[in-house]
N, C-alpha and C positions, 0 to 999 in steps of 0.2 A: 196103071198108066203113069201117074207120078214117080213111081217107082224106077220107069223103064228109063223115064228122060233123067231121073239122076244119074244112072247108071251110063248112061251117054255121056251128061257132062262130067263123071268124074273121069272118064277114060279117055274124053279131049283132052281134060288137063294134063292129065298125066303124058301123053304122049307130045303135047306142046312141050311139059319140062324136058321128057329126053332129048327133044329137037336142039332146045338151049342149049344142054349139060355138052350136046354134039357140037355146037358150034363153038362155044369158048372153049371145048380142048381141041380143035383143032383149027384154031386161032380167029373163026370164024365170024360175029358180029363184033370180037373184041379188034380186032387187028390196025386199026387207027388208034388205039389206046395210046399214048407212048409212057413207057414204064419212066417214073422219078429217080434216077440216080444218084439225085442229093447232092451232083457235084454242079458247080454253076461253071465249072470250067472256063475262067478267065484267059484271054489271050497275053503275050510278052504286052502288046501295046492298050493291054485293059489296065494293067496292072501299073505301066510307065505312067499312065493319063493321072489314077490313082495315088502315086510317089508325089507327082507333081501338083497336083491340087493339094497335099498335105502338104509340101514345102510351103505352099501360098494359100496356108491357112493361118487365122486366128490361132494361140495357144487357147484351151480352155484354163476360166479361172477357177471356177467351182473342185478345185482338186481335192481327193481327200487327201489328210495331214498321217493316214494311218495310225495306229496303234502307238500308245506312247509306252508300254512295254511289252514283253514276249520271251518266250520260254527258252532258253538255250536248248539247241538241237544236239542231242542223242547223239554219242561220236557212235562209229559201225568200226567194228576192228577184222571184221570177216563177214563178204556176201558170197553165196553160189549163183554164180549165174547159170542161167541155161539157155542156152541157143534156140532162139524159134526155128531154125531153119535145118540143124542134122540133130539136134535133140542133146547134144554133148553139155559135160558143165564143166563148168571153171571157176576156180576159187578164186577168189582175190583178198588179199589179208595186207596190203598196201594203201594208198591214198586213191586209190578208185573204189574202194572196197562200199563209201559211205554215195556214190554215185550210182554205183551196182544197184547198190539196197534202196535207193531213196529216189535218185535223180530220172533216171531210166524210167519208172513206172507214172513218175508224172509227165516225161516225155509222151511215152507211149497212151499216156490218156489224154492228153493236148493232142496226139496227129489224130487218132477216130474223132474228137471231136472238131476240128478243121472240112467243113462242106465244102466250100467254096473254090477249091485249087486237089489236084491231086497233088499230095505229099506222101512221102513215105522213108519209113527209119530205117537207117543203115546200121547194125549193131555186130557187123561180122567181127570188126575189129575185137571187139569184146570177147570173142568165142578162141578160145588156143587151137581146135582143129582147126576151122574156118580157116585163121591167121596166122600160122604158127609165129611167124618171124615178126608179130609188133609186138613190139616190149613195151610202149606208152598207147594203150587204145584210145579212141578217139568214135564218139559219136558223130554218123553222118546222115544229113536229110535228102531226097532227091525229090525236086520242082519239076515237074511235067504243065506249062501249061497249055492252053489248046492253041495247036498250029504250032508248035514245034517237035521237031524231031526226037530231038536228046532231051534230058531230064538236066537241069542246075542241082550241080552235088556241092554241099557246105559241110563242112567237118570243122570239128571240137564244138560241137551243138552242146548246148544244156535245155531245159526246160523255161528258164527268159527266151531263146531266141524263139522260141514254139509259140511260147506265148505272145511274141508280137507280130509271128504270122499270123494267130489265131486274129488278134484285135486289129491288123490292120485290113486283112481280108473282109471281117464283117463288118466295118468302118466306124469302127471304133473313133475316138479323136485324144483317146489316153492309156498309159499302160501302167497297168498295176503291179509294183515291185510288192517285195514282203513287208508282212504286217498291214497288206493295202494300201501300203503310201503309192500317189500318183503321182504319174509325172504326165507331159505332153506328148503324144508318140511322135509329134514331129524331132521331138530331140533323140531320139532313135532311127533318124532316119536314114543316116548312112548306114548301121546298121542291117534297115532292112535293105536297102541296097545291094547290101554286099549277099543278104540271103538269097535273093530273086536272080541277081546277077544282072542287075538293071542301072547303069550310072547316067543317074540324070546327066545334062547338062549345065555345065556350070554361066 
């Protein structure tokens, strides 16, 4: 007799899971879920309110003083780049050659870690198919925030301007040059300005 009621409940169970396994694939008790995007998509006027409460903030004093020595960087006399985008490489053995090799990957590891805003790097110039005809490349970022149309494009980026979209985005109130010496982010603020394409009012 025992035997026959286990044999019931295990075949309830089991036909309860298939009912679930049925309904979460075809969107079924999940479909109020709403998936995390990670991006907090700020709007043009999240971001002006933001500019503007950092002009009419306190500097912080607790700065660090940074490093009082540090290594001379590595000259690069030749980097291969390679194109994310048609796969081609291009040499450089000029004064881009130490940005190629160095500046670009901590760009490109500043924009994945940026939540807050869609960003995204422009590196065509850098590519000789892509661009034949620029003889001086030039890194470019594009700003999409939410409720607008187009994207704000800024060129000759390096890896500071990333990084102070990165700290003013997650509201930071300081930004960290090399060797970790700080400064105020408010003294970068025309700066960030000019990234967002946002001019206060004076």
């Amino acid at each position: 007799m025992w035997y026959l009621i286990g044999i019931i409940i295990l075949a309830a169970a089991a036909l309860w899971g298939l009912s679930c396994t049925f309904k979460n694939a075809n969107g079924g008790d999940n479909q109020n879920i709403k998936q995390d995007t990670g991006k907090k998509n700020f709007s043009k006027n999240d971001i002006a309110k933001r500019l503007e409460a950092l002009s009419k903030s306190e500097a912080p004093k607790d700065l660090n003083m940074g490093a009082m020595c540090y290594r001379a960087a590595r000259s690069v006399d030749r980097a291969e780049y390679v194109c994310p985008k048609c796969g081609s490489k291009t040499i450089y053995k000029d004064d881009k050659s130490r940005f190629v090799e160095k500046e670009l990957s901590k760009c490109r590891g500043l924009v994945s870690a940026i939540k807050e805003i869609e960003i995204k790097l422009d590196e065509s110039q850098f590519c000789k198919k892509c661009s034949p005809k620029i003889t001086d490349p030039e890194l470019c970022i594009q700003i999409k925030l939410s409720n607008e149309t187009t994207a704000h494009i800024s060129c000759r980026i390096d890896a500071e301007d990333i990084l102070l979209i990165k700290e003013f985005t997650s509201g930071s109130d300081r930004h960290k040059g090399a060797q970790d010496y700080e400064t105020p982010l408010k003294d970068h603020l025309f700066r960030l300005e000019e990234l967002f394409g946002i001019k206060l009012a004076k």
